[in-house]
C-alpha positions in Angstrom: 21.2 9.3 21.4 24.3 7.6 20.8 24.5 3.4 20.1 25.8 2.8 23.5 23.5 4.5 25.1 20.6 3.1 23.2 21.9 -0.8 24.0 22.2 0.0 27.7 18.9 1.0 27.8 18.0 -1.8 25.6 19.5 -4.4 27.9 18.3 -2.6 30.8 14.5 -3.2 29.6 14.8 -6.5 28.4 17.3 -8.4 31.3 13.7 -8.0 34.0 11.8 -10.0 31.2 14.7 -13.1 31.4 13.4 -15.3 33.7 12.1 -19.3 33.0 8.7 -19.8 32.5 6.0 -22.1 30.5 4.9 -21.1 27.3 1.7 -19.4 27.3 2.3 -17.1 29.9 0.9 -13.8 30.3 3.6 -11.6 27.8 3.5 -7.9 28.1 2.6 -6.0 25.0 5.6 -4.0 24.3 7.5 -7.4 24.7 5.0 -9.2 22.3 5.8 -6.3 19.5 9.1 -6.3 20.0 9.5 -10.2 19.6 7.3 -10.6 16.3 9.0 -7.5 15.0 12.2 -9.5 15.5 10.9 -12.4 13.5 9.9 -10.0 10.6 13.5 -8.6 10.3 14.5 -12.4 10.6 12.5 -13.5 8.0 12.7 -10.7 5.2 16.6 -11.5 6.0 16.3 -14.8 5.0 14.3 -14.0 2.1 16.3 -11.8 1.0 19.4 -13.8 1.2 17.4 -16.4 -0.5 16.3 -14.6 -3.8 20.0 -13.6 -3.9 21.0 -17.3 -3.5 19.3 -19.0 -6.1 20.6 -16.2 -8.8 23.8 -16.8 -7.6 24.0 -20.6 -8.1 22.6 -20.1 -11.3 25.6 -17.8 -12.3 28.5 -18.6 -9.6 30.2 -21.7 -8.3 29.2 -22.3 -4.7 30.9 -21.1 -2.0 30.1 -21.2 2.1 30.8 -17.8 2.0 28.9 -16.5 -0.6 27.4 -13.1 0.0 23.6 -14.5 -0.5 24.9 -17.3 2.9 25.5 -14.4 4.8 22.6 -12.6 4.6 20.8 -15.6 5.4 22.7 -16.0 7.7 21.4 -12.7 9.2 18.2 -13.8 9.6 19.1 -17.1 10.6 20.8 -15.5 13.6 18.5 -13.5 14.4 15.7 -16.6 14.4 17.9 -18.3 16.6 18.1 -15.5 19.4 14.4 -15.4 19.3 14.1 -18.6 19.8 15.9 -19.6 22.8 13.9 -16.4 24.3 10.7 -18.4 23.6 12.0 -21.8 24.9 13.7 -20.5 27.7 11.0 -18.0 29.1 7.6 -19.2 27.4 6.9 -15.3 26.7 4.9 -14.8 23.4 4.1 -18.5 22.4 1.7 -21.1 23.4 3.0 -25.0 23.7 2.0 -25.5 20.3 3.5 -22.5 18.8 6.8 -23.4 21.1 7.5 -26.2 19.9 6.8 -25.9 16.3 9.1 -23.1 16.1 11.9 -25.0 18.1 11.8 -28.2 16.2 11.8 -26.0 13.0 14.8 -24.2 14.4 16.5 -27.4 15.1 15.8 -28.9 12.1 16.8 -26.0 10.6 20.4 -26.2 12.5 20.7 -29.9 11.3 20.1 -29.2 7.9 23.0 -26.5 7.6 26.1 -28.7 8.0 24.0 -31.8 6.7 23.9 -29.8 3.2 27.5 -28.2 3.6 28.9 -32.2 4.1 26.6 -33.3 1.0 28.2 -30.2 -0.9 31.6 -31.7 0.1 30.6 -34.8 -1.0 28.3 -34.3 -4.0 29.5 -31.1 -5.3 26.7 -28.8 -6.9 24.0 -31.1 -5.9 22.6 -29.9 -9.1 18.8 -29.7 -7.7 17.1 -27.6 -5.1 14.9 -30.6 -4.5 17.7 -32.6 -2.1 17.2 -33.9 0.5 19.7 -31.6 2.7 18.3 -28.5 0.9 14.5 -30.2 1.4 15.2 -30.5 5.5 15.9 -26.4 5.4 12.8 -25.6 3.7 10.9 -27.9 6.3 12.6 -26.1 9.4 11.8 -22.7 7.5 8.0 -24.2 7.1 7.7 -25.6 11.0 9.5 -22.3 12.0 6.8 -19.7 10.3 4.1 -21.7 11.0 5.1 -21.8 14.8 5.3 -17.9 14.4 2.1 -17.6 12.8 0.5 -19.8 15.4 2.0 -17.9 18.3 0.8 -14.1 16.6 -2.4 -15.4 15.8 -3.4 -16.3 19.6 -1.2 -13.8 20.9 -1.9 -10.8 19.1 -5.0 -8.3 20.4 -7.5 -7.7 17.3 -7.2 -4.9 14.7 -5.4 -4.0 11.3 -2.0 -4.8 12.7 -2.6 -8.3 13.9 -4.8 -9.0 10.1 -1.7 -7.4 8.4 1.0 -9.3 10.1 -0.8 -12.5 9.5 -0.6 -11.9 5.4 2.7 -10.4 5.9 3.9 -13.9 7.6 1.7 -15.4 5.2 3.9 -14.1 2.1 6.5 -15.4 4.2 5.0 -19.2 4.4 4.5 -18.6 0.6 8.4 -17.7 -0.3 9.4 -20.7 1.7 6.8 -23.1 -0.1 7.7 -22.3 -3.6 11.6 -21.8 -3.1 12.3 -25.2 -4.7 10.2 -24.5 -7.6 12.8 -21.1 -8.6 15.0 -23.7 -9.7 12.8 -24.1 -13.6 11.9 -20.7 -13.3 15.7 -19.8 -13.2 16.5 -23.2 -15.6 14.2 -22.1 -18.7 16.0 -18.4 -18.2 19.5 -20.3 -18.6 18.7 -22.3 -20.9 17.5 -19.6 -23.6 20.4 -17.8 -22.8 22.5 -20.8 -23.7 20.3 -21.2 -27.0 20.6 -17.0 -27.9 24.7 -18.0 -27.6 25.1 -15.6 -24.3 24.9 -17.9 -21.3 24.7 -16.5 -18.2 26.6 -19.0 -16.1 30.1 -18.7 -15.4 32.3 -21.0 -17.6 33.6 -22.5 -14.2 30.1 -23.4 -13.2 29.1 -24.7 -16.4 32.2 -26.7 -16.7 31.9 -28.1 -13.5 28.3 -29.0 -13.7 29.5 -31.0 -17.3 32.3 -32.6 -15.2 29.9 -33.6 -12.4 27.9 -35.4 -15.2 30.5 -36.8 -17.2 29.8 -34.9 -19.9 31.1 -31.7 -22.6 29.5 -28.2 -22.0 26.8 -28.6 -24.7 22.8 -27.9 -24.3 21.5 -31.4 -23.3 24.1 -30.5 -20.1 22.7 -26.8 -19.9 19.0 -28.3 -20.1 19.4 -30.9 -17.4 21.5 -28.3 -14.9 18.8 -25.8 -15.8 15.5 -28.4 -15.4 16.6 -31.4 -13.7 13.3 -32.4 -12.1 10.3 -33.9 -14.4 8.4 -30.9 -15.8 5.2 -32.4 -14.3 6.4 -31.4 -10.9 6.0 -27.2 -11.3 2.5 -26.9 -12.1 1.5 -29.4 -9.9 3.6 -28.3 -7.1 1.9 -24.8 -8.2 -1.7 -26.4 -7.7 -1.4 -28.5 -4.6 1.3 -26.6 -2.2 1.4 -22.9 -3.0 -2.8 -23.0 -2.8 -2.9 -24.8 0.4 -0.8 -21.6 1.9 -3.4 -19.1 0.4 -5.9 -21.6 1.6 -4.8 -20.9 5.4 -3.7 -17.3 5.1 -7.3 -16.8 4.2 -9.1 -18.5 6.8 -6.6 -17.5 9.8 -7.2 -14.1 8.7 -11.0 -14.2 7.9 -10.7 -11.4 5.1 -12.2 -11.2 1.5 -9.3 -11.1 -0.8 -6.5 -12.4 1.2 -5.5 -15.2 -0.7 -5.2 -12.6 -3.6 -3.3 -10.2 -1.3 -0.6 -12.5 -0.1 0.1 -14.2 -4.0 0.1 -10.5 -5.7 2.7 -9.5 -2.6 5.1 -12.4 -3.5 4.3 -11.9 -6.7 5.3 -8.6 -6.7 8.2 -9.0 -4.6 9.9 -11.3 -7.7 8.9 -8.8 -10.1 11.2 -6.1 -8.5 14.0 -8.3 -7.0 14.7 -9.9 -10.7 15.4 -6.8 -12.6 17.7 -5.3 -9.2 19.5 -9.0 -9.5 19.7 -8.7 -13.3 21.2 -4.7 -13.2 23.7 -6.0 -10.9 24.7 -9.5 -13.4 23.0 -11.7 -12.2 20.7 -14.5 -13.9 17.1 -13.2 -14.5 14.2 -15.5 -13.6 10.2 -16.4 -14.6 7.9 -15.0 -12.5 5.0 -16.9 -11.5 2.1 -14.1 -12.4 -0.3 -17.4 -12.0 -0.4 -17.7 -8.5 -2.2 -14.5 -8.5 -5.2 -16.1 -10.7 -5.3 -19.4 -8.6 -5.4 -17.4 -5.1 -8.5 -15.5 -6.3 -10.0 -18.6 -7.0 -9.2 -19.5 -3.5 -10.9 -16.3 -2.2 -14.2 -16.8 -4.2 -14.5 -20.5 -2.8 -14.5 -19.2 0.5 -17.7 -17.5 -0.6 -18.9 -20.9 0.3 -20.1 -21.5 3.8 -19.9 -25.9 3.3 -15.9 -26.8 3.7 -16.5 -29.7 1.8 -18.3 -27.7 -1.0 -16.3 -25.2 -1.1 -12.7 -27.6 -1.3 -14.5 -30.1 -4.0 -15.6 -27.1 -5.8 -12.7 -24.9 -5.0 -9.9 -27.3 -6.2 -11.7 -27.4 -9.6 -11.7 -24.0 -10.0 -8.0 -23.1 -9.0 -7.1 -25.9 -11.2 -9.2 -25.4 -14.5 -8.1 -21.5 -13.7 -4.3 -21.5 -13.3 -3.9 -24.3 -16.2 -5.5 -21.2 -18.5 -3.2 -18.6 -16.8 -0.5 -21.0 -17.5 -0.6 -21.2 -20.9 -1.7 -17.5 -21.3 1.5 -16.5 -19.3 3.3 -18.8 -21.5 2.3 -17.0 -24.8 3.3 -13.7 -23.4 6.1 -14.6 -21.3 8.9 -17.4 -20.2 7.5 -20.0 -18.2 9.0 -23.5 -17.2 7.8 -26.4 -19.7 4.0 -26.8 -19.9 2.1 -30.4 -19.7 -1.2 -31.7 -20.5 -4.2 -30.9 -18.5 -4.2 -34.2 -17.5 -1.0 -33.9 -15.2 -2.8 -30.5 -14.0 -6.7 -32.8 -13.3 -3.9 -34.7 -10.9 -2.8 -31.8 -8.7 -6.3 -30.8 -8.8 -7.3 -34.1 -7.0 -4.3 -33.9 -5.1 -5.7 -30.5 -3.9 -8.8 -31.4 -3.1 -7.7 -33.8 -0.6 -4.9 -32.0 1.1 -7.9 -29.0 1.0 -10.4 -31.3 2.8 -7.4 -32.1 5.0 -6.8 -28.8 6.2 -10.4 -27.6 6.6 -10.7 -30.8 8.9 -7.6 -29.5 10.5 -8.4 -25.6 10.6 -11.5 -26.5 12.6 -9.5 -29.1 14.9 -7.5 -26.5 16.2 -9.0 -23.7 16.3 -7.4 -21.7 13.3 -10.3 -19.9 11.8 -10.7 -16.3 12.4 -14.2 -16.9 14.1 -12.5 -19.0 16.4 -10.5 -16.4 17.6 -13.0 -13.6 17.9 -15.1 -15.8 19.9 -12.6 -16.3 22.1 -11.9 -12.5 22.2 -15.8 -12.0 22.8 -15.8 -14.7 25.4 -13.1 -13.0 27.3 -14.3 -9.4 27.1 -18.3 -10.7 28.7 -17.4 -13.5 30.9 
């Protein structure tokens, strides 16, 4: 069948289904599928174009145009065209769902010329912690969640609805620890500065040294590489990258999930560094601890008491992933380590936001057992 042929009859089955209605109406299933399937190309677009993005800045002066923009750029077009379909015909979301993927989108939108006019301004804007570069990760965050929301209520029961939660789960996961890329690219730089090979383009590395007022030396490298207090990775690590596992694993009700969805991103940084590196371009830590912290977050859900099982939960993840830590330390590059102490923090940190979200899980109706009741209820009215 030719291309032409194939968008006719695309056009031809979708124009019937453009018509203005209120979000949570009654959405066909083929038109269900095809919209989340959208969002899945969307979003391994933009992940894709992220991975590339953060090599490249670590290797390249910035440029709009960069090839790693335009990939993004992909997906972000992509988001955008599903978007209006939601907002315009209320097909495939509920309210909720709506409108946290359209003020994610929007935000989204801001953020892009907001960050190209602090670029302008600012040049490198050395950190990905910004506040330009903070507002796209927060329209990425409202945007998945909004997709999650609207596939968990939406979607009929079975293996494909449990799988496409953890796959937009991994998603939620890439968005959450983007930021934190920057040390795991920055200790990666800086021994290549140290072994007299750096890995940065001289432009870059004289422009960062410009930028600070500075020469090209190693205190320059170490604060392009690592500009953010060291404190902030492991206890970013303990209190925001659980709290995802934490919800993948309830939304989806299965033993092991939490594991599932931090060995899948896991994974996915463990094949797309060496491709990057093959092809020139900066290598990166991989955070293997994740892994250990998310099965901690599976065998706390062994515990039927939410309080219980955050309070003891939170201790566990935390004693745990400061002993992967150090263990992937010794056998492999990790961003700076600090004392346990700094780690007990983000373990109380945890603990609240964890309480927090099983306060909120319940709220509103988020645990798998809430949605099979609902199923049940429907099927014997």
């Amino acid at each position: 069948m030719s291309p032409k042929r194939s968008a006719t009859q695309a056009i031809h089955w979708a124009l019937p289904y453009w018509t203005r209605g209120e979000a949570g109406r009654q959405t066909p299933e083929d038109l269900f599928r095809v919209l989340y399937f959208g969002w899945l190309v969307a979003f391994s677009f933009k992940v894709l174009g992220a991975s590339w993005d953060v090599s490249w800045h670590f290797k390249w002066l910035r440029d709009d145009l960069a090839p790693p923009h335009l990939l993004n750029s992909v997906g972000t077009a992509i988001a955008l065209t599903l978007t209006i379909i939601h907002l315009y015909t209320g097909y495939g979301v509920d309210r909720t769902a709506q409108r946290l993927i359209g003020w994610g989108t929007a935000i989204f939108l801001i953020a892009v010329p907001l960050d190209l006019i602090n670029h302008r301004i600012n040049g490198l804007d050395i950190t990905s912690w910004s506040p330009s570069h903070m507002m796209l990760y927060i329209g990425t965050l409202l945007m998945v969640s909004g997709v999650t929301r609207g596939w968990f209520v939406g979607a009929p029961p079975g293996r494909t609805r449990t799988l496409v939660l953890g796959a937009l789960g991994v998603f939620l996961l890439e968005n959450v620890w983007f930021p934190a890329q920057h040390q795991e690219y920055g200790v990666f730089g800086i021994a290549a500065w140290d072994r007299g090979r750096p890995e940065a383009e001289p432009i870059l590395l004289q422009f960062a040294a410009d930028q600070m007022g500075r020469a090209v030396d190693r205190a320059m490298v170490v604060k392009f590489s690592l500009p953010v207090p060291d404190e902030l990775y492991p206890v970013y690590g303990v209190a925001a990258a659980m709290l995802v596992l934490i919800v993948a694993r309830a939304m989806t009700g299965r033993l092991l999930t939490a594991t599932a969805v931090a060995a899948a991103y896991v994974a996915y940084r463990a094949v797309i560094w060496p491709l990057l590196a093959v092809t020139g371009f900066p290598r990166s830590a991989v955070p293997l601890f994740l892994i250990a912290g998310a099965l901690m977050v599976d065998l706390a859900f062994l515990i039927r008491n939410p309080v219980l099982r955050a309070l003891a939960g939170s201790l566990a993840v935390t004693v745990v992933v400061d002993r992967a830590l150090h263990l992937q330390s010794a056998a492999y590059l990790t961003p700076p380590l600090v004392s346990p102490m700094v780690l007990a923090a983000g373990g109380v940190l945890l603990a609240v936001l964890w309480l927090a979200v099983e306060w909120a899980l319940t709220r509103f109706r988020l645990r798998a057992q809430d949605m099979e009741a609902v199923v049940s209820a429907t099927a014997n009215p």
